[in-house]
N, C-alpha and C positions, 0 to 999 in steps of 0.2 A: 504493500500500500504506500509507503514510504517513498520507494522508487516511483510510482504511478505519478503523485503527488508533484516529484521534481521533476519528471520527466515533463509533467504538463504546465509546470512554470516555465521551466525553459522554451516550448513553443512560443506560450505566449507573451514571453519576452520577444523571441524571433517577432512574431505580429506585428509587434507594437512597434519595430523599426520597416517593416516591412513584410505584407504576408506574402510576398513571392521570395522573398529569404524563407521564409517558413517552409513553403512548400517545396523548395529547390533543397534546405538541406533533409527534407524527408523523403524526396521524391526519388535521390541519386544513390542512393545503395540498393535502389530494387531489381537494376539492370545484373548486378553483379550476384542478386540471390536468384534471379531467373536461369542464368548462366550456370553457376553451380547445382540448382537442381537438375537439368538440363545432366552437367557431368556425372552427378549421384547417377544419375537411372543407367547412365553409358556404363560407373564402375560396376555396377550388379548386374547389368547383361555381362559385362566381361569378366564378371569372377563365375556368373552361372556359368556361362557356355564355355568358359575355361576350364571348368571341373574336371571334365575329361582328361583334359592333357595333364592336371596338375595329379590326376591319380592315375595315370601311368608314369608320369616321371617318380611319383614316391615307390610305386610298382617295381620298376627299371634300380630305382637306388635300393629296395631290399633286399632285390638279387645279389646285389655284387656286394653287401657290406654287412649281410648276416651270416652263418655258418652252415642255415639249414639249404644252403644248395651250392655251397663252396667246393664239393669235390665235383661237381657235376658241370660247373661252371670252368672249373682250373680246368678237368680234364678236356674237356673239347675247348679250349682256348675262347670264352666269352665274354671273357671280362671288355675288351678291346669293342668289341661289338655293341656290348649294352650300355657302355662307359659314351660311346660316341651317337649310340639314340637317345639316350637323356640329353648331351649337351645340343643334339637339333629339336629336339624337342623344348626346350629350354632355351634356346635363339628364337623359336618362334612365339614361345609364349611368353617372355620377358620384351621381346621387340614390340609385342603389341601394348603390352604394358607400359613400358615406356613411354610408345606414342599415344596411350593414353593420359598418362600422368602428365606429360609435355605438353599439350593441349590444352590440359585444362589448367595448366599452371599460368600455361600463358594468358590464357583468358582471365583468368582469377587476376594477374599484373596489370590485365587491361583494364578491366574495370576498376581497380583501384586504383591506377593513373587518374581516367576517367572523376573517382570519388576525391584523390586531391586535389586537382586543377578546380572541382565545384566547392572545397573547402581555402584552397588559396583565396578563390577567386572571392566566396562570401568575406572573409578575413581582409580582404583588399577591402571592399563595398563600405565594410565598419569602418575603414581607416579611413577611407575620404569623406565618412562623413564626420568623424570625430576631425580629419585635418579641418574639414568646413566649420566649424564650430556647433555642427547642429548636437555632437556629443561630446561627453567629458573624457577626461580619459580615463577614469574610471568606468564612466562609460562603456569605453572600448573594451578594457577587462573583461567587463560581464558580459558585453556580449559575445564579445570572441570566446567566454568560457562555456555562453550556453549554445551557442552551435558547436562547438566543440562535443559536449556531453551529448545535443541531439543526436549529430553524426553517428557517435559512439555508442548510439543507446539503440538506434533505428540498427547499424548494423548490427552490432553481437546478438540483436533480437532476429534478423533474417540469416545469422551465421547457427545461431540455435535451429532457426526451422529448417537451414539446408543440412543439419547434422540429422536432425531427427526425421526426414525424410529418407533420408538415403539410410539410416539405421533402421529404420520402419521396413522399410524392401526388403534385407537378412530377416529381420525376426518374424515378417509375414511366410514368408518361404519356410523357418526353421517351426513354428507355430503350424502351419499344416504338415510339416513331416511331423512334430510332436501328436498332432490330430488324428495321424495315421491309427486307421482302427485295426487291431490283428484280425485277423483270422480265427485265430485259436481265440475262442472269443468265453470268458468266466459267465457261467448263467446268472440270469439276475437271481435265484434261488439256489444256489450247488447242493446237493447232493451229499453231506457229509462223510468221507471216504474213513469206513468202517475201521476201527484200531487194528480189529483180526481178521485182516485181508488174508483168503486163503491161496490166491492165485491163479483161478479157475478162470482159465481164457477162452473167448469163444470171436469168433471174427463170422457174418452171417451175410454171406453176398458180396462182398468188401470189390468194392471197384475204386480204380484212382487214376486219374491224369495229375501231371504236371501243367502249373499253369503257362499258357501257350503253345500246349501239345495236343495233338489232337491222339496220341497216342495212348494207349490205357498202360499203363507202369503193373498195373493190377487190373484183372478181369475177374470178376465173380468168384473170387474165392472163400469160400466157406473151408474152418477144419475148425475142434476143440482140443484144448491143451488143460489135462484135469489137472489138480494141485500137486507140486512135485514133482512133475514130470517133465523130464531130459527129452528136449525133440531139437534138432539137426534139421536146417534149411539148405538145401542143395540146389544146383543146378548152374546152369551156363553164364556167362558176362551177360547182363542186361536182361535177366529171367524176374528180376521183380522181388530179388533178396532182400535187398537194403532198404528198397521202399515199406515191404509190410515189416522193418525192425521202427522205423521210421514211424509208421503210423501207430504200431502198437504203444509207444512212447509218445504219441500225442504230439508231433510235430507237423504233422498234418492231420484232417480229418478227411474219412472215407470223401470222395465224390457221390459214392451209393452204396446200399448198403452201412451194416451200423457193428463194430464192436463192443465185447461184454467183458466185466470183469465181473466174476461172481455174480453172473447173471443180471451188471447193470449195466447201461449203455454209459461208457467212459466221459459221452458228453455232456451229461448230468454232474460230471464232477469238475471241482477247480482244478483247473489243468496244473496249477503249481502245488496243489495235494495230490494228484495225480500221479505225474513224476516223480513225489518224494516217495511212494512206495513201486520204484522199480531203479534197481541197479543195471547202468549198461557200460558198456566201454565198445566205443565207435573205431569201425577201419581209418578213420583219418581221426584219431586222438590228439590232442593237443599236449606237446612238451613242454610246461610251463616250465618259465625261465625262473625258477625260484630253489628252493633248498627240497633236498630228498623228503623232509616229514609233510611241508607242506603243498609237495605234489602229490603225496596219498592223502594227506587232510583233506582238501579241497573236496575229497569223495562224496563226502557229507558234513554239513554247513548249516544242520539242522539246530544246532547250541550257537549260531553267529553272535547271539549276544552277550556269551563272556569267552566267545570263542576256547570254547572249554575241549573241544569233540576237537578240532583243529588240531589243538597241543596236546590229545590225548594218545600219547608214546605207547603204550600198553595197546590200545587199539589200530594204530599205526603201525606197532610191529610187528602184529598179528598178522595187519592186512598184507604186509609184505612178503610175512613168510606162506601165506597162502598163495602167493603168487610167485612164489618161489624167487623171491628177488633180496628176501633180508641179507642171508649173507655177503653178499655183492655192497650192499648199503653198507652194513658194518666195518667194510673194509677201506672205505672210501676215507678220505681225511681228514675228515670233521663229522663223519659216521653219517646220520642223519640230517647232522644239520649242515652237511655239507653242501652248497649252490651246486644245480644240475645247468648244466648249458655253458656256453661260448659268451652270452651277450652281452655278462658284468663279470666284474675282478674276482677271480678264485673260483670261477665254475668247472665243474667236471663234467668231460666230453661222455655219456652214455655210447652202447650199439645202439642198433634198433630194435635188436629183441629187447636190451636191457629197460628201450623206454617203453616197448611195451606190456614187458613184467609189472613196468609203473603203472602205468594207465589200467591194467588188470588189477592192480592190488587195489587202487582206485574207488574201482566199482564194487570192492570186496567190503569196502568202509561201509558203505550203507547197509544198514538190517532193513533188505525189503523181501517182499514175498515172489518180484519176480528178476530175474535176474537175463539181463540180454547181453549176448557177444556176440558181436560183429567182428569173424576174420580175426578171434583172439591171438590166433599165431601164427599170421602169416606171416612175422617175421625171427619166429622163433626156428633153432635149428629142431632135426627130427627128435636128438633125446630128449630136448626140453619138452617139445608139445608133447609127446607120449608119456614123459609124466605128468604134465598137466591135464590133458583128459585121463589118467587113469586115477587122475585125486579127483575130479571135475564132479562127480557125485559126494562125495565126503564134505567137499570146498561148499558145494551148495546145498545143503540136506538142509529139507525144508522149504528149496526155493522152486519155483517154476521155472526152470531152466530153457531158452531159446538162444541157440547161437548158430551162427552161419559160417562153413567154413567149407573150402575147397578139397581139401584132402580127404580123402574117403577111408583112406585107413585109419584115421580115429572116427568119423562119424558112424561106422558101424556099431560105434558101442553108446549111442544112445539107444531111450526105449522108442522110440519111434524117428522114421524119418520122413521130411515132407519134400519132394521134387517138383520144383517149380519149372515151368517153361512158356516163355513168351508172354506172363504175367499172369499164368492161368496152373492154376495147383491140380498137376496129372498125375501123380501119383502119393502114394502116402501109407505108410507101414514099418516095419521092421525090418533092416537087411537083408534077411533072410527070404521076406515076402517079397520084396520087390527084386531080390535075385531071382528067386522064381518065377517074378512077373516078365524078365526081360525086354525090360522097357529103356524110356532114358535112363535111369538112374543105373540100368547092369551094362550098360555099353559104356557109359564114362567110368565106371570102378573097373571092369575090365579094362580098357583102356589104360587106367593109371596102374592099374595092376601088371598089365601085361608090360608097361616102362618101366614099372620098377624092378622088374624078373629081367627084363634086356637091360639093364644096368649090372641088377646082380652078377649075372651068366659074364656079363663082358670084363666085370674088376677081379673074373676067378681066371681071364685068359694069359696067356705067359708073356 
């Protein structure tokens, strides 16, 4: 109010020598906020439509300066290659920048040349008339001090709304991706997800695309999974494995058809109480770049708020040895609390069986009723996976086991197995049934059968 107050004395000071002084020192900074808004809307087309390039060049720079594609990069000679698409990458999207910043800089010079030559020039106006006698010089003081403060007050006031204009335009854009409704959508009523989940899966017609595919990932597949029981997802690249682990874990929902847990459809429940009663560990697992306890902690986060489960050693080192990876941890140089990774000072380089021991142990953290692996070992050598599925029922007693894996000489020793093809479930049984059936599922275990007898036969030749 205070401001308002002097603000509106000093016009009418201006006035009172002249109202075209008045109007000339309120009229001349609006060229200069037209022109500035004018450049806001240019900088937010050019940071949108820049997007693109600015997240390939961060793309381009993770390649060559993190550790998860350094041997793959050194060996085929790429550094050279991606080192010199970021830097054209980075000429064209700095040049534009440039000649945007430049433009509008010089405009922004112009108009305030433009705004002193109208402040010289009122400043001259007061002096010949204070030279004439028609003012004091005190006179000239005040007045030259309230065009001064108008000048000053009309710009910082049009320097505010070209800030807040051109800030308006990000947070409208960043406000509808916050507005973004999921998918996976929490019922206005959920379902409360019973303490003593027994694990009873049922999946009933279950169809799914991908959104802008016309293709079905899954066709009408119906099967039940009773409680505690061990069942094996098989079959060929692109048969529709990953997507029913996917869906059963609630990261998509059916297209058609509806899934059951203990005879309730899943989407009756809060998908983030959902989740919390299923243990998984995914083919692309995440190696967080942090210390050995708190890459198995992270498995379960269900105490986040004294982060008690987290630092619980006792449960951590259980999960570990269940995945067969404590003593490896133990050994390491700060044991447990030793940093895994490349990215910060003092981390330890893993294999990639070793990190996916981790990621296994992981999913051993949480006490749920069902328990999903995805390709738990494909990158474990042959001892290690054959003693992990021959503990694989001990490991999970009690749980509803579903895991997907390629090799068929440990999926024979679940109690059932389900063969998927072309996103449609054709067969489903016991090894022994579905050998008998000779179908897909006996032509690719013969198959890996019969490479691994021509391996044998050939490491016994002289």
């Amino acid at each position: 109010m205070k401001t308002v107050i002097t603000f509106c004395t000093m016009i009418a000071m201006l006035i009172a020598i002249s109202p075209l002084l008045a109007v000339v020192a309120l009229v001349t900074p609006i060229p200069a906020f037209v022109s500035q808004t004018r450049y806001s809307a240019r900088s937010f087309a050019f940071s949108f439509l820049g997007s693109p390039i600015r997240r390939r060049m961060e793309y381009l720079a993770g390649l060559v300066t993190t550790d998860t594609y350094a041997k793959e990069i050194k060996h085929f000679g790429l550094g050279s290659y991606l080192v010199d698409r970021f830097r054209r990458l980075g000429q064209v999207y700095y040049e534009r920048q440039r000649k945007l910043i430049g433009t509008r800089n010089a405009a922004a010079a112009a108009w305030s040349m433009l705004t002193t030559l109208t402040s010289s020039g009122i400043y001259l106006y007061i002096a010949v008339q204070a030279g004439s006698g028609r003012l004091t010089l005190g006179d000239l003081a005040l007045y030259t001090g309230a065009a001064t403060a108008v000048q000053g007050a009309v710009q910082g006031l049009f320097l505010g709304f070209s800030g807040m204009y051109e800030n308006n335009l990000f947070l409208d854009l960043l406000y509808r991706f916050l507005g973004t409704r999921p998918e996976i959508r929490r019922p206005e009523r959920p379902r409360p997800v019973p303490a003593d989940v027994r694990g009873h899966v049922r999946f009933e017609d279950v169809s799914f695309s991908y959104s802008g595919s016309d293709v079905k990932a899954l066709d009408r597949v119906g099967f039940e999974i009773r409680p505690g029981e061990t069942v094996a997802v098989v079959g060929r690249n692109g048969a529709g494995k990953s997507t029913l682990i996917k869906l059963l874990c609630r990261l998509y929902d059916p297209t058609e058809g509806r899934i059951l847990l203990d005879g309730v459809d899943i989407r009756e429940y809060d998908p983030e109480d959902y989740r919390a009663r299923i243990s998984a560990m995914f083919q692309d697992f995440v190696t967080y770049q942090a210390t050995a306890s708190e890459n198995i902690g992270l498995g379960d986060l269900s105490h986040l708020e004294d982060l008690s489960h987290l630092e619980d050693r006792e449960a951590i080192a259980d999960s570990a040895e269940r995945a067969g990876i404590a003593e490896r941890l133990e050994r390491l140089p700060r044991g447990f609390d030793s940093p895994l990774g490349r990215w910060f000072d003092q981390g330890v380089s893993l294999s990639g069986g070793e990190w996916q021991k981790i990621a296994l142990a992981r999913a051993f953290m949480r006490e749920s009723a069902i328990l999903v692996l995805d390709e738990p070992t494909s990158a474990l050598d042959a001892q290690a996976e054959h003693d992990l599925f021959t503990r694989l029922r001990a490991l999970a007693a009690g749980q509803t086991t579903l895991y997907i894996s390629h090799r068929f000489s440990t999926v024979r020793q679940s109690d059932r197995i389900m063969f998927l093809e072309d996103g449609r479930l054709v067969e489903d049984g016991t090894h022994t049934e579905l050998m008998r059936l000779g179908g897909g599922y006996a032509e690719l275990f013969t198959l890996q059968a019969s490479a691994y007898l021509h391996d044998e036969e050939a490491s016994r030749l002289p």
